[in-house]
N, C-alpha and C positions, 0 to 999 in steps of 0.2 A: 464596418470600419473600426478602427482601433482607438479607446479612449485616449486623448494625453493628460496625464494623470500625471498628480506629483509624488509620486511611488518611486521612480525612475524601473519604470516595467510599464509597454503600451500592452494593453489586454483588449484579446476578442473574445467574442462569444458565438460561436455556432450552432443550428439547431437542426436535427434530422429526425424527422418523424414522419410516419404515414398519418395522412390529415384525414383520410377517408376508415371511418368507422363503422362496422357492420352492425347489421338491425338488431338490436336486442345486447350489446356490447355494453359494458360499465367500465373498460378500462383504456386508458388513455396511455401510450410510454411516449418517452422523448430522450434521444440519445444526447448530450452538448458536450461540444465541447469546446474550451478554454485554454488560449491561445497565451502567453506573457510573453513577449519582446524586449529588449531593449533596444535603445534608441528615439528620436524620435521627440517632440516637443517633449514626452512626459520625463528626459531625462536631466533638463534644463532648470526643473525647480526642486529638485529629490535631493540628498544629503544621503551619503552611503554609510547603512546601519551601521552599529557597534555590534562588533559579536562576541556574545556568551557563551563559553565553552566549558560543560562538565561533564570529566571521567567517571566512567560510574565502574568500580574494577569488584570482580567477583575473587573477594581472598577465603572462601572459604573455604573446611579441609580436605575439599574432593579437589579442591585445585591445587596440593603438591603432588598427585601424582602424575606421571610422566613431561615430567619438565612442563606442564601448564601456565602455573604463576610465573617462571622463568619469561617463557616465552610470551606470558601477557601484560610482565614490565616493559620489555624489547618493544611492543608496539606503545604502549602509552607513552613512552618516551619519545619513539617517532611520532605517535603522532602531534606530543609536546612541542615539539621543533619545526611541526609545519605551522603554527599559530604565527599568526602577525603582530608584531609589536601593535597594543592599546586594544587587542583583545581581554575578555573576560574571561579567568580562570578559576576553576575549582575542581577540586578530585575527591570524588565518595568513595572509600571501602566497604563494601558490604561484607558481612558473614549473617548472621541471626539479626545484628544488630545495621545500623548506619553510622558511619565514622567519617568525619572531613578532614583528611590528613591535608589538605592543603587548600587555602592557606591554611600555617599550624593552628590560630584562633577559632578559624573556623565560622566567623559572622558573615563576613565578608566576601564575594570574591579578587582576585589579586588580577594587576592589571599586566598584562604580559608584558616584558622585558627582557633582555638578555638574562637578567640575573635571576629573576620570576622561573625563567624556564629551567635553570639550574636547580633551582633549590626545589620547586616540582617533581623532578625526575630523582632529586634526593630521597622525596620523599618517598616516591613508587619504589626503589631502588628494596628500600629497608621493608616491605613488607611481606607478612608473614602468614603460612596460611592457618586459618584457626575456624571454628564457630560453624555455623550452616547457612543456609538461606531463605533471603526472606525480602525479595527484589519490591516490594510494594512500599517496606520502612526504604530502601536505599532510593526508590523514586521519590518520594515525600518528601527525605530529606535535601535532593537535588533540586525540587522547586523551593522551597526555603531559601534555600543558595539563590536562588534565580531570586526570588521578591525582595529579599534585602536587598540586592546589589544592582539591579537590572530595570530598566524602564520600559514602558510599552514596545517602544519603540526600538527597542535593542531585540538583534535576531538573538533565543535562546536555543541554545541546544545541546543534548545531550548523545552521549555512544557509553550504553551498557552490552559486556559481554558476560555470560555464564555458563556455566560447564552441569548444573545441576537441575533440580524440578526444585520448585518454590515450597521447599518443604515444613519452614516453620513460619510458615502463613497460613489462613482459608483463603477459600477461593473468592468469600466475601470480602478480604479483607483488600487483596490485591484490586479486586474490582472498585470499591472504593478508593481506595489510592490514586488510581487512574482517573479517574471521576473528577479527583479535586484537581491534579496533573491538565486534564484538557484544557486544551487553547493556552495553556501556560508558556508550553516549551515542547517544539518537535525531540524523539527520540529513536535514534537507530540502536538497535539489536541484533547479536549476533549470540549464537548455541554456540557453543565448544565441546568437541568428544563427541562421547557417547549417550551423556547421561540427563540431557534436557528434554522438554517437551515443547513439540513446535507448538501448541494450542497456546502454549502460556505466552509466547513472541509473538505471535500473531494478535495476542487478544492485545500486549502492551501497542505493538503500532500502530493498530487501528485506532485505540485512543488517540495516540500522541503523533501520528501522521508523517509516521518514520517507515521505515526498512528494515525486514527480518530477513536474516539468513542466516547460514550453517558454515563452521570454520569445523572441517571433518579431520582437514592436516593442519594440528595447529603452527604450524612453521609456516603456515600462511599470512597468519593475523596481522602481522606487521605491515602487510603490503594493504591488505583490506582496509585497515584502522586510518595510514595515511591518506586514501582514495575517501574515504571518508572524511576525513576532515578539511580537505582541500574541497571536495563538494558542499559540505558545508558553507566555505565561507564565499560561493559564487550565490548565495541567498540575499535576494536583495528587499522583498518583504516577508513583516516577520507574521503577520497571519492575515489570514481573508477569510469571508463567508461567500456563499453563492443565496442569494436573495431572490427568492420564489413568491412570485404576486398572484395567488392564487385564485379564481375568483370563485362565486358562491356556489356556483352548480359542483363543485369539485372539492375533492378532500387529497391532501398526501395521504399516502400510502406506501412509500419506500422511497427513498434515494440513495443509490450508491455507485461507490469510485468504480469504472470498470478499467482502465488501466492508466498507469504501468502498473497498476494492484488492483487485486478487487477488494475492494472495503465498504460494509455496509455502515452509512453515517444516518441511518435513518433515526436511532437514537438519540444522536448530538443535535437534532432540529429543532429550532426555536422558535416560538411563532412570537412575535413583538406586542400581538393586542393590535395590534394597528394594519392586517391585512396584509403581513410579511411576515415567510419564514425564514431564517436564515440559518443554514449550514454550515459549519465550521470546513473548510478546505486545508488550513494548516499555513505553512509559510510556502515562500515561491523563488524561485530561481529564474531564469530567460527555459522557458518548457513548456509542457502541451500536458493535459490530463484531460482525461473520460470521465465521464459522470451519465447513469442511467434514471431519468427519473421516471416513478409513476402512479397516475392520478386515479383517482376512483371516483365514479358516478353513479346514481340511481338510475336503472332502465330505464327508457320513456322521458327521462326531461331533458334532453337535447329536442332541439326543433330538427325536421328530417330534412337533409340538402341545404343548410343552411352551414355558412362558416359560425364559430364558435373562438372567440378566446379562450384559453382554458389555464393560462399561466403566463405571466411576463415574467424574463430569468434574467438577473444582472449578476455583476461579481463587485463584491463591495472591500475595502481595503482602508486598514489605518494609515494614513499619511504621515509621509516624514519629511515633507515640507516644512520651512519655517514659518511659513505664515497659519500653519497650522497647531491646534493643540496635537500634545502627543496623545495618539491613541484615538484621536477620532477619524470616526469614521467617515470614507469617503467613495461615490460612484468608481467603479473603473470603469466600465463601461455601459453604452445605452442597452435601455431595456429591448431584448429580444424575445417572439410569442412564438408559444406553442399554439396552434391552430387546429381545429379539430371539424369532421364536418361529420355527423350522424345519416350515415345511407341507408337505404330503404331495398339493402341486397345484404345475404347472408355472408358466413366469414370466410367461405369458401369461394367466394369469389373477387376476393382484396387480397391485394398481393402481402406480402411481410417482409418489408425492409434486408436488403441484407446485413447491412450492419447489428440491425437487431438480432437475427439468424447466430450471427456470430458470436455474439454477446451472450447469446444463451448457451450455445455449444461453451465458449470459453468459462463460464461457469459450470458446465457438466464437468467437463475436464480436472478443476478443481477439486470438485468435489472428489472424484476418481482418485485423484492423488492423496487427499486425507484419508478417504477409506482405505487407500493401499497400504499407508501409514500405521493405521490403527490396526489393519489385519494382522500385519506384522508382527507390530507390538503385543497382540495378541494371542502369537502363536499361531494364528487362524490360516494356514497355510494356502489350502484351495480359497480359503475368502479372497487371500489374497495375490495368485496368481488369475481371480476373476478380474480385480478391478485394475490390475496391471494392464490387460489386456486392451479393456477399457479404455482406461489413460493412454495407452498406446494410440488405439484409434481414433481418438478423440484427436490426440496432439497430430497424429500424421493429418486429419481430415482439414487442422484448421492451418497446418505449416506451424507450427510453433517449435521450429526447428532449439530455441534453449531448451523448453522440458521437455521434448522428445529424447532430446539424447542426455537429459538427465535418468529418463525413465530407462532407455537401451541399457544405460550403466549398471542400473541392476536387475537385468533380465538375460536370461541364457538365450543366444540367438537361435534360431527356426521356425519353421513355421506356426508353432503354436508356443509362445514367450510366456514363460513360465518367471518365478522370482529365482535368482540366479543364489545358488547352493555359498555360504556366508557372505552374503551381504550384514553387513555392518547396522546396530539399530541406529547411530548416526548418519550414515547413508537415508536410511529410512524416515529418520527424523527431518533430513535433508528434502524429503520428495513431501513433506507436509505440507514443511515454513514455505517452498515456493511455490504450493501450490495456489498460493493468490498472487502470484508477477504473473500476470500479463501481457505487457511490456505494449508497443505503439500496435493498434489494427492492423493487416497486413490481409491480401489475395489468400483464400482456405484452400485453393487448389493443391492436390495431391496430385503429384506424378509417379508413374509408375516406379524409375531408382527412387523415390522412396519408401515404398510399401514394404512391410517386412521381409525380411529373408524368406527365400520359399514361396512367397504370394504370386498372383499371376495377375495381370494387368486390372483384372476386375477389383473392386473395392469391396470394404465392410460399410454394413449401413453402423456410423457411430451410438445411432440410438439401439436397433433392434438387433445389430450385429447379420441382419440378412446380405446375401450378395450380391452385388450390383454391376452391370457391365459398363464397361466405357462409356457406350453410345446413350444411356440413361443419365437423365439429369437427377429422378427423385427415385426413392427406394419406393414398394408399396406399404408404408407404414407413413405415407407421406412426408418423408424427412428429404431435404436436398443433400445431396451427393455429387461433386463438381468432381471429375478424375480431369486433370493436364494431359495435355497433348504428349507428353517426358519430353527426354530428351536424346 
């Protein structure tokens, strides 16, 4: 059932796990997932956030060429105009350095107005491209903006785009920046061109529990930038953790988002001293996310055929009720267990979730997509018309109909899809950054109209690549393989 919380967001929590553990097993998963709604008692004592809004704009000198900066004032300025009067504003320049051209002072941010939005769009207007980069000072400087101006309880957020590699930074350096940045303020990311690396977008969102992706035609940005910030301001809390009650026979071991992204937050987990971890989630819109957690045990101390608690999992949330302080913390919803039972039969004879099945496939696929990336990058040609191939089958086995035919785009069609003769290394750059969307679970089933050009109704096994017939459920390398009826 759904907390009424005064969030204004009712929140579920659901649990899918296989409860039955084979003899000799030390690990425990659990798939949850987290429901937020609106409506409903909890939207009866909630107060509708303030929201914080800063441009983070890349002027540096790789962005005068081909009309770039041009075309990344056109969106700032759109997406200027989508803000709501008694929004938060502020706009960072980056090159080598950080600059807050707006407001001019620069302590503060400005509170939006008709005339706020004018002299804003003034300012993007007059800028010039110069310096290099160094996206780690331009985030630091964006949460400064955020803590002088912004209270708990105001949604923060940020949209950086870049056209380059974070080249007058380390990789230390960026990583610290991010570091102090979490749970501050979400940030979406976007590459521009040719000339960026999806590792560096990826590694920002995962911190900061935004969205990376690739503007290939930059005459796009203006339409992305608004969809942006109009999503933005349907956020109605501004962060949460998910609260793991772990108990003594059991240790974490990893927890990560499996979609609409796969992110591993095993990092950001904090155990309170008091028999609670808590996971930073990010902020929240009326949506649904995945999360895979998983526990670790010592053989032999589960009792054999008995139930087993192994974790209570809550979602916990700053209130912006008035009867509340801001920024404390509060239940969404009741505690729901992972349940575990230790049997006294091998692992071959328990079945394995299919959602887990899939979860792991949708992480192989991933993976396939970064390696195809860096083959690339590489020059590594056959590397990387292997893990094309890969990615291919991976995507057709699980329907992931978006990176499917991100991957078709750049592969020459027939029977055996090779990397398609000038693909673009922003293309390429493009098949990294989404290689963690995911996007909602969905049926793996493969129908025959989708199998490659050339294929014949039998499948590839996605792990060992052996072939499979229709009427076969599993490959012999024991992997399942679902083929559809077609159509």
């Amino acid at each position: 059932m759904p907390d009424t919380s005064p969030t204004g967001l009712d929140f579920t929590v659901e649990v899918d796990a296989e409860q039955d553990l084979a003899l000799g097993a030390t690990r425990a998963d659990a798939l949850v997932t987290v429901r937020a709604t609106t409506g409903g008692a909890g939207e009866a004592g909630a107060r509708v956030p303030r929201g914080a809004e800063i441009l983070v704009m890349d002027r540096s000198l790789s962005m005068a060429g081909f009309g770039k900066l041009d075309e990344a004032k056109r969106a700032a300025c759109a997406a200027i105009d989508t803000l709501r009067d008694g929004t938060l504003l502020g706009i960072v320049a980056g090159d080598h350095r950080a600059t807050v051209i707006y407001p001019p002072h620069g302590d503060t941010l400005a509170v939006v107005d008709e005339a706020v939005r004018e002299n804003a769009k003034s300012c993007v207007a007059a800028q010039l491209a110069q310096g290099g980069t160094a996206i780690g000072t331009w985030l630091t400087a964006a949460r400064s903006l955020f803590e002088r101006s912004a209270g708990r309880g105001d949604v923060c957020h940020a949209v950086l785009y870049t056209d380059g590699k974070n080249e007058h930074e380390t990789s230390e350096q960026l990583d610290a920046a991010l570091a102090s940045c979490g749970d501050r303020f979400t940030c979406d990311v976007r590459g521009l061109g040719d000339g960026w690396n999806y590792d560096e977008l990826l590694r920002i969102t995962q911190a900061l529990h935004g969205e990376a992706d690739a503007v290939v035609d930059i005459s796009d940005l203006t339409e992305d930038f608004v969809r942006l910030m109009r999503r933005a301001q349907e956020i109605v809390l501004p962060r949460s953790t998910l609260g793991l009650r772990i108990t003594e026979l059991f240790r974490l071991e990893s927890v990560r988002q499996t979609w609409p992204a796969e992110v591993d937050l095993t990092a950001q987990a904090v155990d309170d001293g008091g028999g609670l971890v808590q996971v930073p989630l990010g902020a929240w819109s009326p949506e649904s996310k995945g999360y895979q957690v998983t526990l670790r045990f010592e053989a032999g101390t589960l009792p054999v055929d008995d139930p087993v608690r192994a974790c209570g999992i809550t979602v916990h949330g700053e209130s912006q009720g008035e009867g509340k302080g801001e920024g404390e913390q509060t239940h969404l919803t009741p505690e729901a267990s992972l349940i575990v039972r230790q049997r006294s039969v091998p692992a071959f004879k328990l079945s394995v979730s299919a959602g887990m099945t899939r979860v792991e496939s949708t992480r192989e696929l991933g993976m396939a997509m970064r390696a195809l990336a860096d083959a690339h990058d590489q020059g590594d040609s056959a590397r990387a018309d292997t893990e094309l191939r890969l990615a291919l089958r991976l995507a057709e086995h699980l329907g992931d109909t978006r990176r499917l035919e991100l991957l078709r785009s750049v592969a020459e069609p027939g029977p055996v899809p090779v990397v398609r003769r000038g693909v673009t290394r922003g293309q390429m750059q493009r098949i990294g950054v989404v290689s963690s969307r995911t996007g909602r679970p969905q049926t793996g089933e493969v129908t025959p109209s989708a199998l490659p050009d050339g294929a014949t109704d039998s499948a590839r096994c996605p792990r060992c690549d052996a072939s499979v017939q229709p009427d076969e459920r599993f490959c012999e390398c024991g992997y399942e393989v679902r083929l559809g009826s077609g159509a």
